[in-house]
C-alpha positions as CSV (number, residue, x, y, z in Angstrom):
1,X,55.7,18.4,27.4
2,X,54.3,21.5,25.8
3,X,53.3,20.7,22.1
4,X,51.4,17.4,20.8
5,X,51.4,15.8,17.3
6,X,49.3,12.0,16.3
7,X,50.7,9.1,16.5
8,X,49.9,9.2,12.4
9,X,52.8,11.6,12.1
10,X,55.6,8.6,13.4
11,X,56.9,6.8,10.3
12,X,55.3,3.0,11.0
13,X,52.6,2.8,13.2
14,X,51.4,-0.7,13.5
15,X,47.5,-1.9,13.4
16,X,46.6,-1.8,16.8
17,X,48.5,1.4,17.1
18,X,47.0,3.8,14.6
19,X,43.4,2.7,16.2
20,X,44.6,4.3,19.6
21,X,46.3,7.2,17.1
22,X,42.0,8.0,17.6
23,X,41.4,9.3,20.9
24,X,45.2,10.2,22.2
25,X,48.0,12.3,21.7
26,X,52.0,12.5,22.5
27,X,54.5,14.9,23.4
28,X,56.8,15.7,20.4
29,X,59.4,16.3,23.9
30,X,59.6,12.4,24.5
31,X,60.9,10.7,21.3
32,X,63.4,8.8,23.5
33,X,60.7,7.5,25.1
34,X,58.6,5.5,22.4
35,X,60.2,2.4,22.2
36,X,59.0,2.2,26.3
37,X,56.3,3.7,25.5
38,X,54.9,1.5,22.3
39,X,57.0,-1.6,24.2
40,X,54.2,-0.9,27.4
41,X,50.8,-0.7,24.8
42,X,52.4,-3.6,23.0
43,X,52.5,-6.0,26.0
44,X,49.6,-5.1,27.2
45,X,47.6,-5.6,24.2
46,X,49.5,-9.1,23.9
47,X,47.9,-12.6,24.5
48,X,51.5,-13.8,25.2
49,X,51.5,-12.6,29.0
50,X,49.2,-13.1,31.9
51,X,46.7,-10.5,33.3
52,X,49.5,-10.6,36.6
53,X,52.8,-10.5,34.2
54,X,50.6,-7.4,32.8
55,X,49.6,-5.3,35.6
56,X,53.5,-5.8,37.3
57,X,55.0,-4.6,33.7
58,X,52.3,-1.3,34.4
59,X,53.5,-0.5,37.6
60,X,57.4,-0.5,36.6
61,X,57.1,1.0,33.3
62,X,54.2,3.8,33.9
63,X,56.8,6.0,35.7
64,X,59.1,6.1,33.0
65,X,57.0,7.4,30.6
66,X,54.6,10.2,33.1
67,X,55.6,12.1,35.9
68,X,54.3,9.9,38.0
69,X,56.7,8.5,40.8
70,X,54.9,5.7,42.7
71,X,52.4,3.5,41.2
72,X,50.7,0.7,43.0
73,X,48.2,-1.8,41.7
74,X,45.3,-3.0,44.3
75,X,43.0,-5.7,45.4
76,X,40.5,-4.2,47.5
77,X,39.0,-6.9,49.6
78,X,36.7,-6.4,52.8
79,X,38.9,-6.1,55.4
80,X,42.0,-4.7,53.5
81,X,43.8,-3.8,50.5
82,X,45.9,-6.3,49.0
83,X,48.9,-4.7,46.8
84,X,49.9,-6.2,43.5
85,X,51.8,-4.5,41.7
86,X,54.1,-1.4,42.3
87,X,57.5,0.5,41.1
88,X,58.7,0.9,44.7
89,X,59.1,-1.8,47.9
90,X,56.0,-3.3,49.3
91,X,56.6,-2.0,53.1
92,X,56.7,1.6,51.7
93,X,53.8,1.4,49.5
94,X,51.7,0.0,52.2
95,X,52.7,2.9,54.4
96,X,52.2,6.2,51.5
97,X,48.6,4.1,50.5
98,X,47.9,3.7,54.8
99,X,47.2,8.0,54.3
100,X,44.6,7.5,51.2
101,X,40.8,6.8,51.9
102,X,39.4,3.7,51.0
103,X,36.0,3.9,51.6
104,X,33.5,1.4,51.4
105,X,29.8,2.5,49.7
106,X,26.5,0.4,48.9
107,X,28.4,-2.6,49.3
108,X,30.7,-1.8,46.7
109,X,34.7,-0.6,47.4
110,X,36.1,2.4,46.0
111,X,38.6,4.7,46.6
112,X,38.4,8.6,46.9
113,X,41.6,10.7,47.0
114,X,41.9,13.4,50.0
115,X,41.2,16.6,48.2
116,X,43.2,18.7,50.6
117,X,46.9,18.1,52.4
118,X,49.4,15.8,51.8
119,X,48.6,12.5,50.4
120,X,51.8,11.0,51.2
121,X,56.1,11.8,50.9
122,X,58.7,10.2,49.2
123,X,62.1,11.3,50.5
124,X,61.8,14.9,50.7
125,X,59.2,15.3,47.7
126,X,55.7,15.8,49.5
127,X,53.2,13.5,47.0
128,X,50.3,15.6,46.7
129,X,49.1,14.7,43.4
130,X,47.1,11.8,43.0
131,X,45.6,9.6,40.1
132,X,43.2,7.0,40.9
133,X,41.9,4.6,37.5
134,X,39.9,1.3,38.0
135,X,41.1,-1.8,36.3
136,X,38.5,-3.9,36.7
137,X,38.0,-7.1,39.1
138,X,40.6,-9.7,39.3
139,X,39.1,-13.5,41.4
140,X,35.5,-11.2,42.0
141,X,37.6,-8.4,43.9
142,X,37.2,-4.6,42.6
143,X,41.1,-3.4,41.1
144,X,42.4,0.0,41.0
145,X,45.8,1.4,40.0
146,X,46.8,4.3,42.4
147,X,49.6,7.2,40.8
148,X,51.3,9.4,43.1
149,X,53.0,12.6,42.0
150,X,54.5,15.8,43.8
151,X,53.8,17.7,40.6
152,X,50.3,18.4,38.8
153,X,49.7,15.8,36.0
154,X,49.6,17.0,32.7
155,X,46.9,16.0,30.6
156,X,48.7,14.0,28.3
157,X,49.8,12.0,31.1
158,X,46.5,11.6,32.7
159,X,45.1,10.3,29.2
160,X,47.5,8.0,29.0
161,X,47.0,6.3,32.3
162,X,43.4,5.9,31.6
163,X,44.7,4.7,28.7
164,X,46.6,2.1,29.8
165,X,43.5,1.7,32.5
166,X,40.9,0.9,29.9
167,X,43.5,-2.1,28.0
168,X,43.7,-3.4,31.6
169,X,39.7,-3.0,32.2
170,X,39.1,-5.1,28.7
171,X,42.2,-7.7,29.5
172,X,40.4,-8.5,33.1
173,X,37.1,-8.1,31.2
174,X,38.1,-10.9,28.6
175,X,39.6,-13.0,31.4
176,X,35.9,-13.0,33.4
177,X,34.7,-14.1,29.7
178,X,37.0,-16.4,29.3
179,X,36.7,-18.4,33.0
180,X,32.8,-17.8,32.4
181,X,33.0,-19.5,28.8
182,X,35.4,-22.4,30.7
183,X,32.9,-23.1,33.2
184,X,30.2,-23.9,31.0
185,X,32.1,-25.5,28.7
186,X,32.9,-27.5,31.8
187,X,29.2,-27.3,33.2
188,X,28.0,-28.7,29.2
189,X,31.1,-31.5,28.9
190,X,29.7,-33.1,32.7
191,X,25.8,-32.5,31.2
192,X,26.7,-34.6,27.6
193,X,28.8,-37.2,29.5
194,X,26.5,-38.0,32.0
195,X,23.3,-38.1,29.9
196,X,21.5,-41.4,29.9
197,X,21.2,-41.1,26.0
198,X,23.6,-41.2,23.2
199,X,24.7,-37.7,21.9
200,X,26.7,-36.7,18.9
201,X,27.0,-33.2,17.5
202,X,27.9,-32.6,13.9
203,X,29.5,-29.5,12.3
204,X,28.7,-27.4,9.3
205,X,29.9,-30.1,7.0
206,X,28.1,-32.8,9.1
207,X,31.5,-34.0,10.5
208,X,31.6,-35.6,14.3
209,X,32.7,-33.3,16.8
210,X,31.2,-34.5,19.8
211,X,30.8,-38.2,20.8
212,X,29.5,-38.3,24.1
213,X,30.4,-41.4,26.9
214,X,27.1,-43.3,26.4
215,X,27.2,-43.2,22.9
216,X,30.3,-45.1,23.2
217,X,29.0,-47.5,25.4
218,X,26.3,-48.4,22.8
219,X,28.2,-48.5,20.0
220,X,31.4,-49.6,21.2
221,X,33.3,-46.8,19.0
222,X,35.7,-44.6,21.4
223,X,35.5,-40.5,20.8
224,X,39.3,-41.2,18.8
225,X,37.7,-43.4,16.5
226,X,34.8,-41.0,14.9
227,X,35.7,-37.2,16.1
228,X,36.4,-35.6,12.9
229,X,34.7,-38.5,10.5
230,X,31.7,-37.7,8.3
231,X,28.8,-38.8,10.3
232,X,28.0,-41.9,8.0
233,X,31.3,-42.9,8.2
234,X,31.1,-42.7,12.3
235,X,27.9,-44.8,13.0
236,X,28.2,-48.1,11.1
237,X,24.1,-47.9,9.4
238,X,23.5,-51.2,7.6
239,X,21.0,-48.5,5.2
240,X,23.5,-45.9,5.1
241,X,20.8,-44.3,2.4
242,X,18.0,-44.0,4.4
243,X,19.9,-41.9,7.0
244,X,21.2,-40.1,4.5
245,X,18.1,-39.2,2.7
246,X,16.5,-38.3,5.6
247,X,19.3,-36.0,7.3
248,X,20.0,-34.2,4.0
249,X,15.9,-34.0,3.1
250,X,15.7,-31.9,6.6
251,X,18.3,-29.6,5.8
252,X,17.1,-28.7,2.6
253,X,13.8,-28.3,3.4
254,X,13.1,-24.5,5.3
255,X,11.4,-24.9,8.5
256,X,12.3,-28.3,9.0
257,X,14.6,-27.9,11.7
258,X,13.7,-31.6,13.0
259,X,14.2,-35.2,12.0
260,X,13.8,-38.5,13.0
261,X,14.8,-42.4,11.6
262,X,15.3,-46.0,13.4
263,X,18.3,-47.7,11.6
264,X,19.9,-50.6,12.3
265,X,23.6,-50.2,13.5
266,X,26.6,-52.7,13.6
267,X,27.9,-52.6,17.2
268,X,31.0,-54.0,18.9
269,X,31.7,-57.7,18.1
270,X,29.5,-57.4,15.2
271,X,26.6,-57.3,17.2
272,X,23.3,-55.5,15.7
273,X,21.4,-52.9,17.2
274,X,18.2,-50.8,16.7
275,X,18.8,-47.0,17.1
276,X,16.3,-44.3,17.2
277,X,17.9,-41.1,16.1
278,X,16.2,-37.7,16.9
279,X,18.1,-34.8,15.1
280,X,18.0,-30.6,15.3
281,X,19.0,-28.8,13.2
282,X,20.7,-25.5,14.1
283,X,21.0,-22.9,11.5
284,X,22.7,-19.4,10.9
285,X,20.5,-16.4,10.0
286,X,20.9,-16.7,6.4
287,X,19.7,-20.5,7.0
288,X,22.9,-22.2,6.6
289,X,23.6,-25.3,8.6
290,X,25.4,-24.4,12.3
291,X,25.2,-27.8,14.0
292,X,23.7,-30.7,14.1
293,X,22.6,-32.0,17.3
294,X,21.4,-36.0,17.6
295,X,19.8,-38.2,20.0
296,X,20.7,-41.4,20.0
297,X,18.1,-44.2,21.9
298,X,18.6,-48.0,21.8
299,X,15.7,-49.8,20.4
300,X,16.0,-52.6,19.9
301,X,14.6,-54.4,22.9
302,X,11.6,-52.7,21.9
303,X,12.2,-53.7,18.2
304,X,12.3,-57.3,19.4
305,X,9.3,-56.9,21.2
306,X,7.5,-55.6,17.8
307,X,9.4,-58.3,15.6
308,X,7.6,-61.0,17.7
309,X,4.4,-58.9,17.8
310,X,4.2,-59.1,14.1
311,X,5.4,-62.5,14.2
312,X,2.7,-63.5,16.1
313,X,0.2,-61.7,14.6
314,X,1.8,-63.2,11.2
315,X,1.0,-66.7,12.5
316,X,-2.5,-65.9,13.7
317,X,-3.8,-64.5,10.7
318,X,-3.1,-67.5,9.2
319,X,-4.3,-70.1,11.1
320,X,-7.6,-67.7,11.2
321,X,-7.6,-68.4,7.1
322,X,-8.3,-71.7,7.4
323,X,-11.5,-71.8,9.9
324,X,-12.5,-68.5,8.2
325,X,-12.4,-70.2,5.0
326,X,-14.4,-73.5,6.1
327,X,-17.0,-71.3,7.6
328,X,-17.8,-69.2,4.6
329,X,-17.9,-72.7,2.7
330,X,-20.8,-73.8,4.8
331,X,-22.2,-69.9,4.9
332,X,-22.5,-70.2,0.6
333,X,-24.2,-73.5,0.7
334,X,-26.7,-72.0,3.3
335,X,-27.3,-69.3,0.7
336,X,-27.9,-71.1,-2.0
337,X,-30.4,-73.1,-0.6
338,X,-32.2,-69.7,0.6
339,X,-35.7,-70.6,-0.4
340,X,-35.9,-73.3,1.6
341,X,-35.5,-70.9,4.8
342,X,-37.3,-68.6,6.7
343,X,-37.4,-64.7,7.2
344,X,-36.1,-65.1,10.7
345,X,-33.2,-68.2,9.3
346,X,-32.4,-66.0,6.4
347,X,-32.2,-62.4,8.6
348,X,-29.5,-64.7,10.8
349,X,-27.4,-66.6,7.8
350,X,-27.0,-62.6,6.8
351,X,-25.9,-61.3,10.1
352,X,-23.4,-64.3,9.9
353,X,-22.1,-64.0,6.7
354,X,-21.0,-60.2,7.5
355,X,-19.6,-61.5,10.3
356,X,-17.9,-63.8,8.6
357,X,-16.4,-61.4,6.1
358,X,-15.9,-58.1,8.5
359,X,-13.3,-60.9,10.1
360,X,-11.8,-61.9,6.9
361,X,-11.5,-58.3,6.2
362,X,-9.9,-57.9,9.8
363,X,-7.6,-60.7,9.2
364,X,-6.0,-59.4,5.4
365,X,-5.9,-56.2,7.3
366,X,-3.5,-57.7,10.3
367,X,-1.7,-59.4,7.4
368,X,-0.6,-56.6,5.6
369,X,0.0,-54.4,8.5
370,X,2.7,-57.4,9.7
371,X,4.0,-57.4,6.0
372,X,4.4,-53.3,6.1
373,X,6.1,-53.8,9.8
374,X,8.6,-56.0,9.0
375,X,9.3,-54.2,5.4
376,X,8.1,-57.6,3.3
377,X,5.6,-56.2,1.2
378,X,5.9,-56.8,-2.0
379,X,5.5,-53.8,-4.8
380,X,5.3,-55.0,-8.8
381,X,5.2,-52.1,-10.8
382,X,3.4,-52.1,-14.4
383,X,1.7,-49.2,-17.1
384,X,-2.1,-49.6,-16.8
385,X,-4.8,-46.8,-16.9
386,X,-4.9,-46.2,-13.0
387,X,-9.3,-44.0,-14.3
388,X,-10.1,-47.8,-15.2
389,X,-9.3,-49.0,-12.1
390,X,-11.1,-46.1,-10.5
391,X,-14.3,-46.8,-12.8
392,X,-14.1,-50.2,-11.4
393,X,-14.5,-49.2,-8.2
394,X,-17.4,-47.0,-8.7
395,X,-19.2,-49.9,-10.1
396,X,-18.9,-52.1,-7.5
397,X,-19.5,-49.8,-4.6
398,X,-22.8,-48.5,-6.8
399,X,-24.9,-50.8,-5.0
400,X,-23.8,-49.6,-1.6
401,X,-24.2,-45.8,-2.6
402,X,-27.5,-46.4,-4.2
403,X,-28.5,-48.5,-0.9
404,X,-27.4,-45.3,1.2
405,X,-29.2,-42.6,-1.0
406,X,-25.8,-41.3,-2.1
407,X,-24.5,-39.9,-4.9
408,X,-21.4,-42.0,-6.4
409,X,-19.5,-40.2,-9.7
410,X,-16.3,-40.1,-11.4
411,X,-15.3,-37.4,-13.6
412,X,-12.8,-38.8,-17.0
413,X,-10.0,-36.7,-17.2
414,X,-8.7,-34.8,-20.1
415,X,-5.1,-36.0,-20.2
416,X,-3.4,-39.8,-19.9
417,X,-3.9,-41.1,-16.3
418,X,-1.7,-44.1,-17.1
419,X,1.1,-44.9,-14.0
420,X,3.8,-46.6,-13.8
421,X,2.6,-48.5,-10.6
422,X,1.5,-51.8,-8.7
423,X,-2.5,-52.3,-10.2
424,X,-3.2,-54.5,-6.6
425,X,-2.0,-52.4,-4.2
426,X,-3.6,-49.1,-6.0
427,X,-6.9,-50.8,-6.3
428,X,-6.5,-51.6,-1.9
429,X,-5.6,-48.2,-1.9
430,X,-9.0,-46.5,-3.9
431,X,-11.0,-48.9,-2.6
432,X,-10.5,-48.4,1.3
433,X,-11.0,-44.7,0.7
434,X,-14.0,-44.9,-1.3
435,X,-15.6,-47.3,1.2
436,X,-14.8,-44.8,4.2
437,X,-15.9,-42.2,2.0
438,X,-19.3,-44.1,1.6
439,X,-19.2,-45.3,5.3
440,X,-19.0,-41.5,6.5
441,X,-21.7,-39.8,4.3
442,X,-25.4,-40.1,5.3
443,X,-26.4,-37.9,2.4
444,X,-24.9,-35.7,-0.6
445,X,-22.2,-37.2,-2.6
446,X,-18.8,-38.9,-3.2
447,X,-17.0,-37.3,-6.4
448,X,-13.5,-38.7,-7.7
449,X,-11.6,-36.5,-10.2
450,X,-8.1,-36.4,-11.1
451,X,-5.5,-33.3,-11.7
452,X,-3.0,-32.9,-13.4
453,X,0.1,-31.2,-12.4
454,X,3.8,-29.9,-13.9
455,X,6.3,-29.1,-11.3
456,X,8.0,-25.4,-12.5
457,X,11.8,-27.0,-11.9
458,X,11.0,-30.8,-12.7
459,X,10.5,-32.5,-16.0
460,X,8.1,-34.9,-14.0
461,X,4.1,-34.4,-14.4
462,X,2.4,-36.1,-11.3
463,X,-1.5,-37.1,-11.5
464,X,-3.5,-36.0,-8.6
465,X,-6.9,-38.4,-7.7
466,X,-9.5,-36.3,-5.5
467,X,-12.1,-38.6,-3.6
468,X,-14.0,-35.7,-2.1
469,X,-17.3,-36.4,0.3
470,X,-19.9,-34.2,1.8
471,X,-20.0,-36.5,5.0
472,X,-19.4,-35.6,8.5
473,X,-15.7,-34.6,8.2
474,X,-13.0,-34.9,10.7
475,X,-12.1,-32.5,13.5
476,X,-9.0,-30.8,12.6
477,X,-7.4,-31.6,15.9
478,X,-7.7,-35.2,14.7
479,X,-6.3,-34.8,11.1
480,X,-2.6,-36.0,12.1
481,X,-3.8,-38.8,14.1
482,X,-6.0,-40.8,11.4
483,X,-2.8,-42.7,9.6
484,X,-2.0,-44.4,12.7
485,X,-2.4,-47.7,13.1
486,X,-5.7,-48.6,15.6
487,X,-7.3,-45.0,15.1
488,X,-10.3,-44.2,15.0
489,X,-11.6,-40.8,14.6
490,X,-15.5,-41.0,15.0
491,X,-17.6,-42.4,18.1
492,X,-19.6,-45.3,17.9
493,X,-22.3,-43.6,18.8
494,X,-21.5,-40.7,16.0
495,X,-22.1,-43.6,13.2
496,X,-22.6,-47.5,13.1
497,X,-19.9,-48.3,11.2
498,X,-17.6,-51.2,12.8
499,X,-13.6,-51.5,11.8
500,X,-10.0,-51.5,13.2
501,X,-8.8,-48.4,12.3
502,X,-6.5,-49.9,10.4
503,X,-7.8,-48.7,6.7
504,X,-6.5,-45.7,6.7
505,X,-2.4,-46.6,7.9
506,X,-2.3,-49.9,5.0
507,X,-3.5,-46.8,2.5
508,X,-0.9,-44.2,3.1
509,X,1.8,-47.0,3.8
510,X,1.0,-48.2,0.3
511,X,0.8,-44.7,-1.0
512,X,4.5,-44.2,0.3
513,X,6.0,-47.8,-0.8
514,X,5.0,-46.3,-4.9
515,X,6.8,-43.2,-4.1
516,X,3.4,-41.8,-4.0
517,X,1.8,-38.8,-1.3
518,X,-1.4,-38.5,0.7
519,X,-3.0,-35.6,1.8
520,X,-6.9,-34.7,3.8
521,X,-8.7,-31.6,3.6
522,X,-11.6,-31.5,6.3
523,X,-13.8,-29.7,8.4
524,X,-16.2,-31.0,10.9
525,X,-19.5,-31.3,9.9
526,X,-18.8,-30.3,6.3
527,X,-16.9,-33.3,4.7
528,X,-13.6,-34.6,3.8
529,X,-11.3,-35.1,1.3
530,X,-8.7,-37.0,0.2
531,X,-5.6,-36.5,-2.4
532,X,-3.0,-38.6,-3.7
533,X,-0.3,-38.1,-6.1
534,X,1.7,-40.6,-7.9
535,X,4.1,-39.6,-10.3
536,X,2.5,-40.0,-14.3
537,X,4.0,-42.6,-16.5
538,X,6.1,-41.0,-19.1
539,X,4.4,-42.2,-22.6
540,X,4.9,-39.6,-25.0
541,X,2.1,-37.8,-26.5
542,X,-1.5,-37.5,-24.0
543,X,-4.1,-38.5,-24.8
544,X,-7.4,-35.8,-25.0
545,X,-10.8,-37.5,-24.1
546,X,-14.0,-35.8,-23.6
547,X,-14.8,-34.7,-19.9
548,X,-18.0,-36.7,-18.8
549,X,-19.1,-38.5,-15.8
550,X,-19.9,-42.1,-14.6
């Protein structure tokens, strides 16, 4: 074994090979021994044996190709050393390994060769050479492979054994990976199956590949049924849309990783169920969709509750209408026979008649809120001139600005303000914001103007109304929490204005129903304001008006 050549000088060197051509070299004096030799780094490198079937092939075929005569593959454990593998017969092993030094060090077992005398014989042969590699751990235990030869190892040899070594080291390596990766897979599978909630996990293409056990309970659909389905196709939605829209409005929107929707689902037997589905979105780097992760809650006793909560609330209002209505009958013929009254009768028919109307106002409001909750409210689009309806406004709430010291304007626009929208429901809309704007400022001003805006990738123009106020703002940690129903952002004591804190949720739920969006600017102390954009009607040319103010 004198001369070496690279393994890139052999005819047809396959893949795997020519990367090990890299760092090792072969005697041009063993051609007859390549096929044993490329046969050993082939099963090795194969996924078609086990890591035992592996080591035992190692320990019969090392000889043949080094110089080395005994080779023995071993578990160290605490008390001894368990032999797995080796080329000659397990009693006489045991006895040429009983002369080595196994020697235990910081807890850790290694072995070191005796650098002087005989290490152990073999016949007649005195073994004095020895060659010590680790392979790794095998069930938590430290593995070495032992060589014994009664000549000096070549170098060639040597490499190769560390060779073989470090496929051994990365085959036990990928095995800890692999029982590491299977026991929490099995660690996540017991998690999912035994969570109280639904779970289902979509892939890249928003297919079911995960259908945990209670998700089948509540739906009635066995992991056979919807593994593999789109995810549409998987939960029976009665508004497939809606779900839709909003799992495909998260994705495409960056940094909106989150989503949530209550749909009604058709169960086993035909039964109908409320879900409320709580999604996460899990992306690659380059933003691409990974998984889909969902939590799945059953609602619906809590949707029944709220159905006869609105119900109720339905039925109230209504029979309050009738009452209501007598008393501000009596009320207006109190009024109109004024003169005939008092300061003291007069100051009290006033006190009543607000009264009277702060509880109409109260009762319209539960009625709409019932009518928004249980998606009857009715929206009739038409064109009108949505700055007339605006001006309106302004002149009926003059008196109340003018009463308060404040300054109520409307700028006219340049361009057409006509919509394509429900003239009601915008007028609620204006004139609940207006109000609050007028409720909140003690002095300055209340200006409405409009904007208009073209979106760079639509053909759609979208009119922007400003109601901006110079009152006493909102504190930003409240901002999210003024479109929920019963909220109110402002003490008692901060102003004397009375109401539900309903206003504000009928607005933006109108807002929404005409496709339309809301938006509040504010800081504490300095004022508010308020935007909302509906899409403009599409009417040709624009028309130009002079800019000027109300």
């Amino acid at each position: 074994m004198s001369k070496t050549t690279r393994f890139s000088r052999l005819p047809v060197i396959p893949s795997w090979e020519r990367l090990l051509t890299r760092f090792y070299t072969i005697s041009e004096a063993t051609p007859a021994n390549l096929a044993t030799y490329f046969g050993l780094l082939g099963a090795l490198s194969s996924n078609r044996y086990s890591i035992l079937q592996q080591i035992g092939r190692l320990a019969t075929t090392l000889p043949k190709i080094t110089g080395l005569e005994v080779v023995g593959i071993f578990q160290l454990c605490l008390e001894n050393t368990n032999c797995l593998a080796a080329n000659i017969s397990p009693n006489r092993i045991e006895m040429l390994m009983s002369q080595a030094v196994f020697k235990r060090e910081l807890k850790e077992v290694t072995i070191r060769k005796r650098l002087s005398g005989l290490v152990g014989t073999r016949g007649k042969k005195s073994l004095r050479h020895i060659v010590i590699e680790p392979l790794g751990r095998y069930l938590d235990l430290p593995v070495v492979l032992v060589g014994l030869s009664s000549r000096a190892i070549p170098q060639e040899e040597a490499k190769f054994t560390e060779l073989v070594a470090q496929i051994i080291r990365l085959r036990f390596g990928h095995q800890h990976l692999d029982q590491k990766l299977t026991e929490h897979k099995n660690q996540f599978q017991t998690l999912v199956q035994h969570l109280s909630e639904g779970m289902i996990i979509l892939n890249n293409d928003l297919r079911v590949s995960l259908w945990n056990r209670p998700m089948e309970k509540i739906t009635g659909c066995g992991v056979k049924d919807v593994v593999g389905k789109p995810f549409e196709e998987a939960i029976l939605c009665l508004n497939k849309n809606a779900l839709l829209e909003s799992l495909n409005q998260a994705i495409a929107t960056k940094g909106a990783d989150q989503f949530g929707i209550i749909v009604e689902v058709v169960a086993r037997k035909d039964t109908k169920l409320w879900l409320r589905l709580t999604g996460s979105i899990l992306r690659q780097r380059d933003g691409k969709v990974e998984r889909v992760i969902i939590i799945a809650h059953d609602v619906s006793k809590e949707k029944l509750l709220e159905q006869k909560k609105n119900e109720f609330i339905s039925i109230a209002t209504h029979e309050f209408r009738t009452p209501l209505t007598v008393i501000r009958g009596y009320l207006s013929l109190l009024d109109r026979g004024e003169k005939k009254l008092d300061e003291r009768q007069r100051r009290y028919l006033r006190r009543v008649t607000e009264a009277s109307d702060r509880l109409v106002n109260l009762t319209e409001d539960l009625l709409q809120v019932a009518q928004i909750d249980q998606d009857r409210l009715e929206i009739k689009n038409q064109t009108f001139d949505l700055f007339r309806v605006l001006k309106k406004i302004c002149h009926d709430f003059k008196a109340k600005a003018n009463q308060k010291g404040v300054s109520l304007t409307i700028a006219r626009p340049t361009f057409s303000t006509f919509v394509s929208l429900d003239p009601v429901r915008c007028e609620q809309i204006f004139s609940n914001l207006v109000d609050n704007a007028l409720k909140y400022t003690l002095r300055g001003s209340v200006k409405i103007f409009f904007e208009e805006v073209t979106h760079p990738n639509q053909r759609q123009t979208s009119l922007i109304v400003h109601i901006k106020d110079t009152g006493i703002g909102i504190a930003k940690e409240s901002l999210e929490e003024i479109f929920e129903k019963f909220r109110r952002t402002h003490k008692i004591e901060e102003i004397r204005e009375q109401g539900a804190g309903l206003g504000l949720f009928i607005v933006k739920s109108f807002v929404e129903r005409q496709q339309g969006t809301i938006d509040v600017r504010s800081r504490h102390g300095q004022g508010t304001t308020f935007s909302i954009t509906f899409p403009l009607a599409n009417l040709g040319a624009r028309a130009r008006t002079r800019n000027s103010d109300v």
